[in-house]
Every structure is written in C-alpha cells, then in structure tokens.
NUTOR-226804 format. One line per field, with one value per residue (C-alpha): residue number from 1; residue in one letter; y negated, x negated, z negated. Coordinates in steps of 0.25 Angstrom, whole numbers. Example, Ala and Ser with C-alpha at 12.3 -4.5 7.8 and 13.67 -1.06 7.14 Angstrom:
// NUTOR-226804
n [1, 2] $
res [A, S] $
c2 [18, 4] $
c1 [-49, -55] $
c3 [-31, -29] $
// end
This chain:
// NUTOR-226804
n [1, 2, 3, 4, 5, 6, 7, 8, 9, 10, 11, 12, 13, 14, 15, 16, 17, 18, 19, 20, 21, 22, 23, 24, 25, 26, 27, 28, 29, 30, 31, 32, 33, 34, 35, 36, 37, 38, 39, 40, 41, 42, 43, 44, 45, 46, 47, 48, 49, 50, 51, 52, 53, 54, 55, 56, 57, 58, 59, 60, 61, 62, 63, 64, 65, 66, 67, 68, 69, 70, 71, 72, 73, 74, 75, 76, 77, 78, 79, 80, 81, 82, 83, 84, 85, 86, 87, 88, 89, 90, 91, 92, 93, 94, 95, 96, 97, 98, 99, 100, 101, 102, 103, 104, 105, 106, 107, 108, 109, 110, 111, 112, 113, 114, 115, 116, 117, 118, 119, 120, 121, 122, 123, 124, 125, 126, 127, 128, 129, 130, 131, 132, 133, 134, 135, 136, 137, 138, 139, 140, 141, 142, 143, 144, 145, 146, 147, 148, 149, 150, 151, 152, 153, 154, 155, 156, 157, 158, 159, 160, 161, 162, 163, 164, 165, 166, 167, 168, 169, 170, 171, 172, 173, 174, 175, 176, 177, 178, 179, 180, 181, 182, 183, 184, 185, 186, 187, 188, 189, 190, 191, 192, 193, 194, 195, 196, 197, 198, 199, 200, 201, 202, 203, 204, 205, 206, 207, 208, 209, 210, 211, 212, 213, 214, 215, 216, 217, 218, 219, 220, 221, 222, 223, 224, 225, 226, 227, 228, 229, 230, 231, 232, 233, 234, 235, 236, 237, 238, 239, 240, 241, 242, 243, 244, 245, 246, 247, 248, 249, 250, 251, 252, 253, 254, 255, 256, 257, 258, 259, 260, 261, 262, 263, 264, 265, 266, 267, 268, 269, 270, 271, 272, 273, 274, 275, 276, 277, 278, 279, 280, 281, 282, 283, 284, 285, 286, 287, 288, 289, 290, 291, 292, 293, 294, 295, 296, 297, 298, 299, 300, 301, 302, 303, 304, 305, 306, 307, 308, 309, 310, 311, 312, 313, 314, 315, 316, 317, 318, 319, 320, 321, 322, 323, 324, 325, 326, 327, 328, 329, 330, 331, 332, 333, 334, 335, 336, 337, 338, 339, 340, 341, 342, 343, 344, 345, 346, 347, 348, 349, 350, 351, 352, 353, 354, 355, 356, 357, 358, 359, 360, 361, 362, 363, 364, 365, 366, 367, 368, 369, 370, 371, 372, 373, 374, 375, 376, 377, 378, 379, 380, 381, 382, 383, 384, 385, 386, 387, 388, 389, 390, 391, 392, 393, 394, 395, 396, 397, 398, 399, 400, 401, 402, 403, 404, 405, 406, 407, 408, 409, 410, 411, 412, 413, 414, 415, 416, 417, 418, 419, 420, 421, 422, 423, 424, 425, 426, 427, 428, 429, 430, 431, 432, 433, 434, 435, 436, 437, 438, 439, 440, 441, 442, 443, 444, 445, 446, 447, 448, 449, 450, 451, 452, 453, 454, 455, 456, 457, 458, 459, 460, 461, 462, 463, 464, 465, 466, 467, 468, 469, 470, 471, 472, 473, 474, 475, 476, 477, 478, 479, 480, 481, 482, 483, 484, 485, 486, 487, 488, 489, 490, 491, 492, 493, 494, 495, 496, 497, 498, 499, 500, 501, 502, 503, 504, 505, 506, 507, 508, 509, 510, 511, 512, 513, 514, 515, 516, 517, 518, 519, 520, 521, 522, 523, 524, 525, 526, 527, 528, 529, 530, 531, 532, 533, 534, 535, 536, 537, 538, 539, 540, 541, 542, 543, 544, 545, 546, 547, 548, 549, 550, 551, 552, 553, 554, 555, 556, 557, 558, 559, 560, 561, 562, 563, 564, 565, 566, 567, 568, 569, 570, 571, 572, 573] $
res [X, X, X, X, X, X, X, X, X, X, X, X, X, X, X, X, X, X, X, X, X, X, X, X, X, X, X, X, X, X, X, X, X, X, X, X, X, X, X, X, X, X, X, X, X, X, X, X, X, X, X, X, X, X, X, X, X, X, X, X, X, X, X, X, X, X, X, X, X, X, X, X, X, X, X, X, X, X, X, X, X, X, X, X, X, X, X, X, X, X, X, X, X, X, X, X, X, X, X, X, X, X, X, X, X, X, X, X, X, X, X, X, X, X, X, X, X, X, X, X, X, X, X, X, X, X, X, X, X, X, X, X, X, X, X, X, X, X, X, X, X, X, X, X, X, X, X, X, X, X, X, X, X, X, X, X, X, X, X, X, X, X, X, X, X, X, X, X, X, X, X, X, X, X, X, X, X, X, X, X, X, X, X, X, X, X, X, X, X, X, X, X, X, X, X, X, X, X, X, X, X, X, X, X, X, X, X, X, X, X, X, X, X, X, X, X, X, X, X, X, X, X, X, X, X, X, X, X, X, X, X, X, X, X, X, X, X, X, X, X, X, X, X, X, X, X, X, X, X, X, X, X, X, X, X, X, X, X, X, X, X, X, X, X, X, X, X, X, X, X, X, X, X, X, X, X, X, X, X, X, X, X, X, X, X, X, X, X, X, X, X, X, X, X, X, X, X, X, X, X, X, X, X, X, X, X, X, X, X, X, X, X, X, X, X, X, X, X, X, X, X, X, X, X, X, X, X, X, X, X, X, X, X, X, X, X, X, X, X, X, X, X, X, X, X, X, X, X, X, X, X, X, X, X, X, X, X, X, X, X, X, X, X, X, X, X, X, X, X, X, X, X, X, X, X, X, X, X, X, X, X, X, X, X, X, X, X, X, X, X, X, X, X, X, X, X, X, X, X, X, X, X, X, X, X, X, X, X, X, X, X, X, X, X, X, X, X, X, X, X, X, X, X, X, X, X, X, X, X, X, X, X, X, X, X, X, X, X, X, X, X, X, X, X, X, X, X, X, X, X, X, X, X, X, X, X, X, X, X, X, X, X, X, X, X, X, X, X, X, X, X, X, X, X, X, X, X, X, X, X, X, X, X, X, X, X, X, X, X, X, X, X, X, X, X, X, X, X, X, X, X, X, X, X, X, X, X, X, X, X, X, X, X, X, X, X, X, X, X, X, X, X, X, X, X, X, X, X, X, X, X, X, X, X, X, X, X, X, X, X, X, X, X, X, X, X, X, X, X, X, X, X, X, X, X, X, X, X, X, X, X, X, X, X, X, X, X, X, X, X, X, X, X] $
c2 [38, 47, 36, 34, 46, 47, 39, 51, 62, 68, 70, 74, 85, 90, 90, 101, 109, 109, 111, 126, 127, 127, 136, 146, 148, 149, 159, 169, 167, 178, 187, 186, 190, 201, 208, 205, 214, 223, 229, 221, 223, 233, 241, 238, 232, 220, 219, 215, 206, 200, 196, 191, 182, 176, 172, 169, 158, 153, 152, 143, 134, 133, 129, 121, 114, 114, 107, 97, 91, 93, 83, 73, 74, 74, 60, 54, 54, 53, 41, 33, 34, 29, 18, 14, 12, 5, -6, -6, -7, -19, -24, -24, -30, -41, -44, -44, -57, -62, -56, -42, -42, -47, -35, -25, -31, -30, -18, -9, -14, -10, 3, 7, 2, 11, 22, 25, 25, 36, 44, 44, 47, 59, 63, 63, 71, 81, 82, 84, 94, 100, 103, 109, 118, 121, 126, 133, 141, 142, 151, 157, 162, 168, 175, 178, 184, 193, 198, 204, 210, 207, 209, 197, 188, 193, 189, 174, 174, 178, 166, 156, 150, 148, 140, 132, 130, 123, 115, 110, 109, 101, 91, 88, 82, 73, 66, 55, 53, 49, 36, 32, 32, 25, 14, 15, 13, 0, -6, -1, -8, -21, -20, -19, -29, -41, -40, -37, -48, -57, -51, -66, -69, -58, -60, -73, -70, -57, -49, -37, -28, -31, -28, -14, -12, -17, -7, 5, 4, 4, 15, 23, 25, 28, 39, 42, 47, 52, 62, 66, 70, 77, 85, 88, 93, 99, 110, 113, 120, 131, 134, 138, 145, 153, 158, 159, 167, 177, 180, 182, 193, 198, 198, 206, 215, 219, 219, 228, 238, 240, 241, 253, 259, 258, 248, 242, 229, 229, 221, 212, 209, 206, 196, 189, 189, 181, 171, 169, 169, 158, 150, 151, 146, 137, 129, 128, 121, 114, 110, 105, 95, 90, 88, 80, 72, 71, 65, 56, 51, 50, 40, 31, 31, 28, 15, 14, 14, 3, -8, -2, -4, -16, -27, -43, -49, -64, -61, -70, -77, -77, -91, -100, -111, -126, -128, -140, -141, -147, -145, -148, -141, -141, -134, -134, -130, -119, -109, -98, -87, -76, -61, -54, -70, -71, -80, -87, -99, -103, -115, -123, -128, -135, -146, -154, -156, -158, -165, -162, -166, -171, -167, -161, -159, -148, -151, -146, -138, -123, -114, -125, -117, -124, -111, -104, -118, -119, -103, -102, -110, -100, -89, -83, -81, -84, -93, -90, -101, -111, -111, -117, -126, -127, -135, -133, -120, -111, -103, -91, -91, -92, -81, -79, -81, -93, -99, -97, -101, -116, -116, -114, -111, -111, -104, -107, -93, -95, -82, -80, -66, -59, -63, -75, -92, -91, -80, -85, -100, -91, -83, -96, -96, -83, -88, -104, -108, -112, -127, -124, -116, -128, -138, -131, -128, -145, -147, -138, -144, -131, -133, -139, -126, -117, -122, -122, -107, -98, -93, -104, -99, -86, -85, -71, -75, -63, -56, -66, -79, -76, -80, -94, -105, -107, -121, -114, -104, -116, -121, -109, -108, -121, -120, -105, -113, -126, -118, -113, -128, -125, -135, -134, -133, -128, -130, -123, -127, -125, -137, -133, -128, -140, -153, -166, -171, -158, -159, -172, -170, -157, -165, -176, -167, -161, -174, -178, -163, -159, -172, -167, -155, -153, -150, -145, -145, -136, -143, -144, -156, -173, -174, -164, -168, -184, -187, -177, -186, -179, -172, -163, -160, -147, -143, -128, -124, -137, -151, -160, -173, -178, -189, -192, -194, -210, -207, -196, -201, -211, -203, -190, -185, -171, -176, -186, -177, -168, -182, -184, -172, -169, -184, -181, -169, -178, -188, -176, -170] $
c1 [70, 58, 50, 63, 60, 46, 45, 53, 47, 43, 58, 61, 52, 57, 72, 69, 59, 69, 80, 72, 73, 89, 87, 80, 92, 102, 94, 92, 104, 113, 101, 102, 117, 116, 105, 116, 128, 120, 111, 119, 133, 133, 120, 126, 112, 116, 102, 100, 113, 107, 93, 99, 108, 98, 88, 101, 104, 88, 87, 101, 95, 84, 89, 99, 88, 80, 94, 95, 79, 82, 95, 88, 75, 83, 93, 82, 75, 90, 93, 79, 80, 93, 89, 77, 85, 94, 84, 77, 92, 96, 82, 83, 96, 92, 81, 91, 95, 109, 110, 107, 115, 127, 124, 125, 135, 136, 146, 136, 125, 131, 134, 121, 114, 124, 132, 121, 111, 119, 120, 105, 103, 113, 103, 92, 98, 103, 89, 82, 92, 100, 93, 82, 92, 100, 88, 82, 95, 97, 84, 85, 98, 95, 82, 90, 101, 90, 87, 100, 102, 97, 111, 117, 107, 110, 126, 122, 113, 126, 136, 123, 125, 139, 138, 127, 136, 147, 138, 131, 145, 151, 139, 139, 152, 151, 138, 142, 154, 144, 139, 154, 157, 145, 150, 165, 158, 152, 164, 170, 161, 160, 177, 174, 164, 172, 184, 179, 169, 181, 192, 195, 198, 206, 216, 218, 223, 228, 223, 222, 230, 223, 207, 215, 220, 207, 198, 209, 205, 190, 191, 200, 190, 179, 188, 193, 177, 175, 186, 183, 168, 173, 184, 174, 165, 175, 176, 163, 165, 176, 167, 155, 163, 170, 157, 153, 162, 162, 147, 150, 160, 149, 141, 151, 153, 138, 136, 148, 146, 130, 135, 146, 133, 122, 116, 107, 116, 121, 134, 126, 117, 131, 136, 120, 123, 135, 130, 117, 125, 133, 121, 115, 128, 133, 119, 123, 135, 125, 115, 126, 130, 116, 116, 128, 123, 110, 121, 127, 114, 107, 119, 115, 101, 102, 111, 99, 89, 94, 96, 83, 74, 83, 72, 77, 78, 74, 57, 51, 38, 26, 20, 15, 22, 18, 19, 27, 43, 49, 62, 62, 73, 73, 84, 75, 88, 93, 103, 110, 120, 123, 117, 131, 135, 123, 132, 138, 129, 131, 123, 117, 104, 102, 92, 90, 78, 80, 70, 66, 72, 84, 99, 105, 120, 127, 142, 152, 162, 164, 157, 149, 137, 133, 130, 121, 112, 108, 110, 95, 86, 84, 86, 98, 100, 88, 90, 94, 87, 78, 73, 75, 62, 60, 49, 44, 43, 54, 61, 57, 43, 46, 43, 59, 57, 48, 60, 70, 63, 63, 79, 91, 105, 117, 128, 141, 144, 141, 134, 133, 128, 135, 125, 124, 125, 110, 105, 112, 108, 92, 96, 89, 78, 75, 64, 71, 72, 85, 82, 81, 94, 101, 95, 99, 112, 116, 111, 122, 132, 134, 129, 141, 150, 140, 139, 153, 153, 153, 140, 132, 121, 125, 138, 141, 144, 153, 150, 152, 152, 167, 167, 164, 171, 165, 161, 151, 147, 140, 135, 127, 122, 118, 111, 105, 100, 93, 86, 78, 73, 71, 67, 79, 92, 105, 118, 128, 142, 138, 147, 159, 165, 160, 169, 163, 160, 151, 146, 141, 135, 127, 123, 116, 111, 104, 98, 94, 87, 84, 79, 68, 77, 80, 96, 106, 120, 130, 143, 159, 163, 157, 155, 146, 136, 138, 127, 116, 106, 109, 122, 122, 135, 137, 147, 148, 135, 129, 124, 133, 127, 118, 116, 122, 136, 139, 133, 140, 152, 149, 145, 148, 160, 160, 158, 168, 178, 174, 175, 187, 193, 188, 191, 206, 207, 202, 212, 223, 219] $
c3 [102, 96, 93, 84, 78, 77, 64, 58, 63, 50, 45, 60, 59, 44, 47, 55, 49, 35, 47, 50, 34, 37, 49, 43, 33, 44, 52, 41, 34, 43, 46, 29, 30, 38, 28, 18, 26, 30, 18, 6, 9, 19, 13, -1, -6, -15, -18, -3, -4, -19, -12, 3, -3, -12, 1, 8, -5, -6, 11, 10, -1, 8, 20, 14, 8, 22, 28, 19, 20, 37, 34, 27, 36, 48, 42, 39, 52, 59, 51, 51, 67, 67, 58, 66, 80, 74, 68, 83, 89, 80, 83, 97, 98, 88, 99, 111, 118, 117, 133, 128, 115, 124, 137, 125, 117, 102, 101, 108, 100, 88, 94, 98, 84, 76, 82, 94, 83, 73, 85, 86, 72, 75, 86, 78, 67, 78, 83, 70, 62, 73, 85, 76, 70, 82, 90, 79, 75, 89, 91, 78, 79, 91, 86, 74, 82, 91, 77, 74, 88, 103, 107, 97, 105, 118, 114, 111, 123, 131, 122, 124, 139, 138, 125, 132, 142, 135, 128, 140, 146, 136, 132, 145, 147, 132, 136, 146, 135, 125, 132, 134, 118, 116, 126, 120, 106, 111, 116, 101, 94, 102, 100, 85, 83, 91, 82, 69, 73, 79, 69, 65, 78, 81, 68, 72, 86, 80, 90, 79, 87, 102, 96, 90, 104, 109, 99, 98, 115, 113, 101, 109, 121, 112, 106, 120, 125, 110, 112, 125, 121, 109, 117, 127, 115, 108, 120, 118, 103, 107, 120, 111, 100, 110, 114, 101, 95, 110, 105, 90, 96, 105, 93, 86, 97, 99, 83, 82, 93, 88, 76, 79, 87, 75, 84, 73, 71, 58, 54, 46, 60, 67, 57, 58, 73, 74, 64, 72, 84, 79, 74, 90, 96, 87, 88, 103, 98, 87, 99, 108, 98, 96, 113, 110, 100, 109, 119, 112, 107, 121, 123, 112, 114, 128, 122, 111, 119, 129, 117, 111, 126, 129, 127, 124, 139, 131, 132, 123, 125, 119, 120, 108, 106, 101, 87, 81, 83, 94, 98, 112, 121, 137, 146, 161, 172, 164, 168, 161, 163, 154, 160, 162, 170, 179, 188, 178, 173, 159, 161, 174, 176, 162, 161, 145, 137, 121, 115, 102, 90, 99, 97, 110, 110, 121, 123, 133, 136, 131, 141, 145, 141, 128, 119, 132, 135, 118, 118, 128, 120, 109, 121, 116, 131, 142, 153, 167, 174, 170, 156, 141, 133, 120, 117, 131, 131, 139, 128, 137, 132, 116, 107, 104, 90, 91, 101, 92, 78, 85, 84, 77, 83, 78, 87, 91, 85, 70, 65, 51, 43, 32, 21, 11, 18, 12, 18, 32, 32, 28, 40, 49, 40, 32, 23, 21, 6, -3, 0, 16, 15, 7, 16, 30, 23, 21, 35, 39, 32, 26, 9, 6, 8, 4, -11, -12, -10, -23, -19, -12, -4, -7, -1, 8, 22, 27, 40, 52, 43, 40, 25, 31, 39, 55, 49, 39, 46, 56, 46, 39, 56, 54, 41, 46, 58, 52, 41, 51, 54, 69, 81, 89, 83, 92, 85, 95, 94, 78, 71, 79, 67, 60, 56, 62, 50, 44, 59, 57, 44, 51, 62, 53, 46, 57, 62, 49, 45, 61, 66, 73, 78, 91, 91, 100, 97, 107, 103, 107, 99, 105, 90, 87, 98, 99, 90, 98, 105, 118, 123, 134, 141, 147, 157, 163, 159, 166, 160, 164, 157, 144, 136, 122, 118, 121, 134, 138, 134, 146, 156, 153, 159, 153, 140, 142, 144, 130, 123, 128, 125, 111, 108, 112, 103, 92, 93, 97, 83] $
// end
C-alpha cells in the first residue's frame, strides 16, 4: 500500500502540517474564552473583551484557512491513490486467463475495483487529516487541560480507561463483520450484473418478480450483517457519552468546590476545562472511528491485494519465432477439463493436423466440446494433457501476444462495445484505413446494412450490441475479425444467426479474400460446414471420425445421424 502512497508524499505531509494550523485554533480557542469571562465580563474590562475577540476572529480565519488547504491536500492524495489501484486492478484482471476471471467471478471483480477501493481512499484520508488531528488534540488537550488545573487532568485520567475500554470492546466485535459485507456485496453485484446483463431474457420469460425475490434476498442479507455491525456500534456512542458527561460533572464538582474555597480556579478556567475535556474524550470516540475505518479497510485490501499478487497461471514464452505466415494447426493427444472439473474431461485424447491454408470444419453435438478444443489454441484456457502447435511450435512457448496476433476469433458469444460500428470493426485493427474497414466490412457480409443506416459507419452501437439484430452483430465480429488479416482464422458457431444464403455468400468470400488462410469453422448446421475441406466429427469430447462431407456421409454413423435429423426438420419446416 505505501508504495501507493509514495508518489504523494509531498501532499501527505502538507495535509497535516495545515491540519496543525487548525489545531492551533481549537487548542486556544477556550483558554481565549476563559480570559474573556474572567477579566472582560467578570472584571468588567471591555478593552480586554474588544482585543480577545478580535485574535479569537483573526486565529478562526486562520485555521479555517489551514483546514481547508489540509482538505484539498489530503483529497488529493486520497483520490490519486484510489485512482492508481484502480488502473493496476483493471490492469491485472485484463491480464488474467479465462480460469482466473472465472475462480473470481465478475461480481466480485467489480467490487474490489470500486467499492474496496473507495474504502481505501476513505483510509487514506483518515490517515492523513484525522489521525493527525485526533492524536495532536489528544495530547494538547490534555496539556491544556493540566494548564487550567492538575486536578481537571486527573478527572479525565480517571474517565480514560473506561472509554478505552468500550472502544476496544465494541471494535472488536464489528471487525470479523466487515469481511462478511464485503462477501454479501459480491454475491449483490454478481446478482446485478446477470440480469441487467440478461434483462432480455428475463422479460421474455417474465421472470421480473423471481430476480426481485432473488435480489430482495441477496440485498437483504447484506442489510442484515450491515445492521448488526451498526447496532453493535451504535452502543458504543451512549457508553462514551455516559462517561463523558460523569467527568464533565466531576469537573464541575472539582471547579465548583475550588472556587467556593478561593482555590485559584476561576469560573472562566472551569468553563476551559470541560471544553478540553470534551476535546480529549471525544477524540477517543473520533480515533475509534478511524480503527473502524482501518477495519473495514484491512478487509478490502486483503481482497486488493490478492487480485493485485494473483499472477496469470497462462506463462508465456519467450522464443523467436520464424518469420513468414504459415497457418499450420496440430492438436498431439490432447486432453482438457476445466480447473473446478478436474475429473470431468471436456475433451479426450485429440489427435488432428490442420495444414495451412486449409479449411477445417468441427461439427457435433452440443456439449460435445467444440467451443473448448478451438478455445486452446489462442490459450484462452491451457491444456491438461498433451499440447496444441501452431506452426510447430507448442502454443506454450509463444509470447502471448505474438500467439494471438496470428489469429482472429469470432466467439460463439458475440461481443460488441458501446461505440460507433467504425470504431468496433477498428477495434481488430486499431491503425487500419477507411478502405480496410470497407473491405473487411463486404467480406462479412455486413456493408450492405451498414450504409442503409442514417449514419453509416458512424452508427452508435448500444451497450451489448442491443441496437442490433444477433445476425449483425456477427457480422461486425466478422468484420472486427478479418481486418486484422491474421494466419489462422476461427469462426466458432459465428453464422448461426446467419441465413444460408448470407452464409454462403460469407464463406466465398472468405475463400476468395483468405485463400491462403488457415480456417476453422465450429458449427451446428451440415450446411455451414459441407464445403470445408475436412470435417471432423466430434462426439462427447472425443473424435469420432474425419473426412469431408460425401465421405462421411458414407461412413460416418454420427454424421449420418445429424444429417438425418436436420434434414427431417427441413422438410418438417
């Protein structure tokens, strides 16, 4: 966390020195007063009340100005830290592998970016403005106290363990309730983000009222473990104040019965005392606050902290590779199961070679495992056994970034960003030119609706893609996904929103503009894959035959069987 803070150090150490400014008011302030009661009004010296009140007005400006320059100072510092951990946090989780983003989940994420973060920047500002100034009206009250009498002293002496006491008492109990909120927030925000993201599904099973029950649950446990740990704190007030007020009546007594013996304490001293005996009480109160927010700030950065040290399990390699593109695939008896399924194996000992330049179609049924096999050769996930080539060289020992430069993917999930169709298609190729953006458009299939919006190019694509049909959005994919003019290009399940004949029209394209790209096309529909020079049948995560579509249609009982079906459904339809 300090090396955080080190880069603001100089407003870190002027925050407090301004915050002395606005101490030095406080401290004087009712030492000031009592000078007023006791030789102005008392003495009847308006010369004294005249002069007094006009040091009391200047010292108020001043620490008022000193207060406001230790606000600022101690923002900006607060502000600039929070800033920076956020940028690292978003940074780190951009770098995490698919495994990690998926053992964190995204509702806790988000979470720890924002709201473990402001409670950070809350630390910080504790640390800097009132920490300084509970310790130093702490101390100074007490000297200031001494001043007035040695016996006012001894009084707060006698009201300080017990305060300590129920502070101790009372933090104690909230802390371990602080990591529980943080958890509850997750499981909050994960809720949130699954229906707003999913609200169109959930309209049209209207499911409105079941996510209310769903959230009013979630929202209600977090309010549930916040009450608790404000009832627990909301003791803790009345114990000081009852302390409090018993020493301002030992004060009184002690000041009163001097008084009535001419022990030397004026009335003016008296009304000092309980003021500063107020001032060192209440900063008890004050520094039990900042121990709370210390709290609650250990959980989050503990939480911080583990996304921050939490390093990507995919290590890249370091090797050079051969220039010239190539395009050449080879799965050698590769296994996979996802980390939380160790003994559940997507896929089973895989065996294929895709030579470059060739078009390798993947069919079967869904769960078969299509998504996972294409889903290792740009590593979204590592393998379990065995390993994945690409242009004889095991993905493993690719810089990441060279690895994935030599392909373009389109997911089965289409997923676009809330910008102009421009800016997303550019999004493959940041520095491509209006002629590339137009050209990877018509190989998409994707021009012709494009132009026949208002705005062209320029057209805003709302948040998700949802100002566009699932048939567009592919596209766009497509187009985002050509532009970059990679090696190997994976189109997984990406036309299934498609009509055959746009699909068509896609596919020659491609052949015609990618002829010397190595293609692999993850598909549901014989049609879309029956021109492929290769089709690969797979069956519960296994191989079950190869060949292309006339020979597998002789010899091929599992693809028999998907022709048959989806022939009947045509003729059925």
């Amino acid at each position: 966390m300090l090396k955080y803070l080190k880069k603001y150090w100089i407003y870190c150490l002027l925050a407090p020195l301004f915050m002395l400014g606005e101490l030095t008011m406080d401290l004087l302030q009712p030492d000031m007063m009592a000078t007023i009661v006791d030789e102005g009004v008392l003495g009847g010296n308006l010369q004294v009340i005249l002069q007094e009140g006009l040091r009391m007005m200047l010292l108020v400006l001043f620490g008022g100005t000193s207060g406001v320059l230790c606000g600022v100072f101690a923002t900006f510092a607060a502000l600039r830290f929070g800033n920076d951990i956020r940028k690292d946090l978003f940074a780190r989780v951009m770098d995490f592998s698919f495994e990690q983003t998926d053992r964190f989940t995204t509702g806790s994420l988000i979470t720890r970016i924002t709201n473990d973060v402001t409670q950070m920047e809350q630390l910080v500002m504790m640390l800097v403005r009132s920490l300084v100034r509970c310790s130093v009206m702490f101390v100074g009250g007490i000297i200031m106290l001494y001043r007035q009498s040695p016996r006012f002293a001894l009084v707060a002496a006698c009201g300080l363990p017990f305060i300590t006491v129920f502070v101790v008492f009372f933090l104690k109990k909230v802390s371990p309730l602080y990591t529980v909120i943080q958890k509850k927030l997750d499981r909050l925000n994960s809720i949130m983000q699954e229906n707003i993201a999913g609200a169109r599904v959930v309209k049209a099973y209207v499911k409105e009222d079941y996510e209310l029950k769903h959230f009013s649950q979630a929202n209600d446990e977090l309010c549930d473990v916040n009450l608790r740990a404000q009832t627990i704190l909301a003791f803790m007030n009345p114990c000081v104040n009852i302390v409090l007020n018993l020493c301002v009546v030992g004060v009184l007594y002690v000041g009163g019965y001097t008084v009535s013996q001419n022990g030397g304490i004026t009335p003016g001293q008296t009304m000092a005392a309980i003021t500063y005996l107020s001032l060192i009480l209440m900063r008890i109160v004050f520094m039990a606050n900042i121990f709370q927010t210390f709290t609650r700030a250990s959980a989050s950065w503990k939480r911080i902290k583990e996304v921050l040290e939490t390093e990507n399990v995919q290590q890249a390699g370091e090797g050079k590779q051969e220039a010239g593109r190539k395009g050449e695939i080879e799965f050698r008896h590769v296994s996979f199961a996802f980390p939380d399924t160790p003994d559940l194996p997507v896929l089973k000992d895989i065996s294929f070679r895709v030579n470059p330049g060739e078009t390798v179609a993947i069919i079967g049924s869904t769960g078969s495992g299509k998504t996972s096999l294409v889903q290792l050769i740009p590593r979204f996930y590592d393998v379990t056994q065995g390993e994945v080539l690409v242009d004889g060289v095991n993905v493993w020992d690719y810089p990441m970034q060279a690895l994935r430069d030599k392909i373009g993917i389109v997911q089965q999930k289409t997923e676009l960003f809330s910008r102009s169709i421009e800016e997303n298609i550019r999004w493959g190729k940041e520095e491509a030119k209006e002629s590339e953006v137009s050209r990877a458009a018509r190989i998409a299939q994707a021009e012709d609706f494009i132009l026949r919006m208002p705005e062209g190019y320029e057209a805003q694509v709302a948040e998700g893609g949802h100002s566009l049909s699932g048939g567009q959005k592919q596209r766009i994919s497509i187009a985002r996904a050509v532009i970059r003019d990679p090696e190997i290009l994976i189109f997984d399940d990406s036309g299934s929103a498609l009509d055959l004949k746009t699909e068509a029209a896609l596919y020659d394209a491609l052949n015609r503009e990618f002829a010397e790209t190595t293609k692999i096309v993850v598909a549901q529909r014989i049609a879309s894959v029956r021109q492929a020079d290769r089709i690969l049948v797979l069956d519960n995560g296994e191989i079950r035959d190869s060949g292309t579509h006339e020979e597998l249609l002789e010899h091929s009982a599992v693809y028999q069987e998907i022709y048959r079906s989806q022939m009947k459904r045509e003729v059925t339809a």
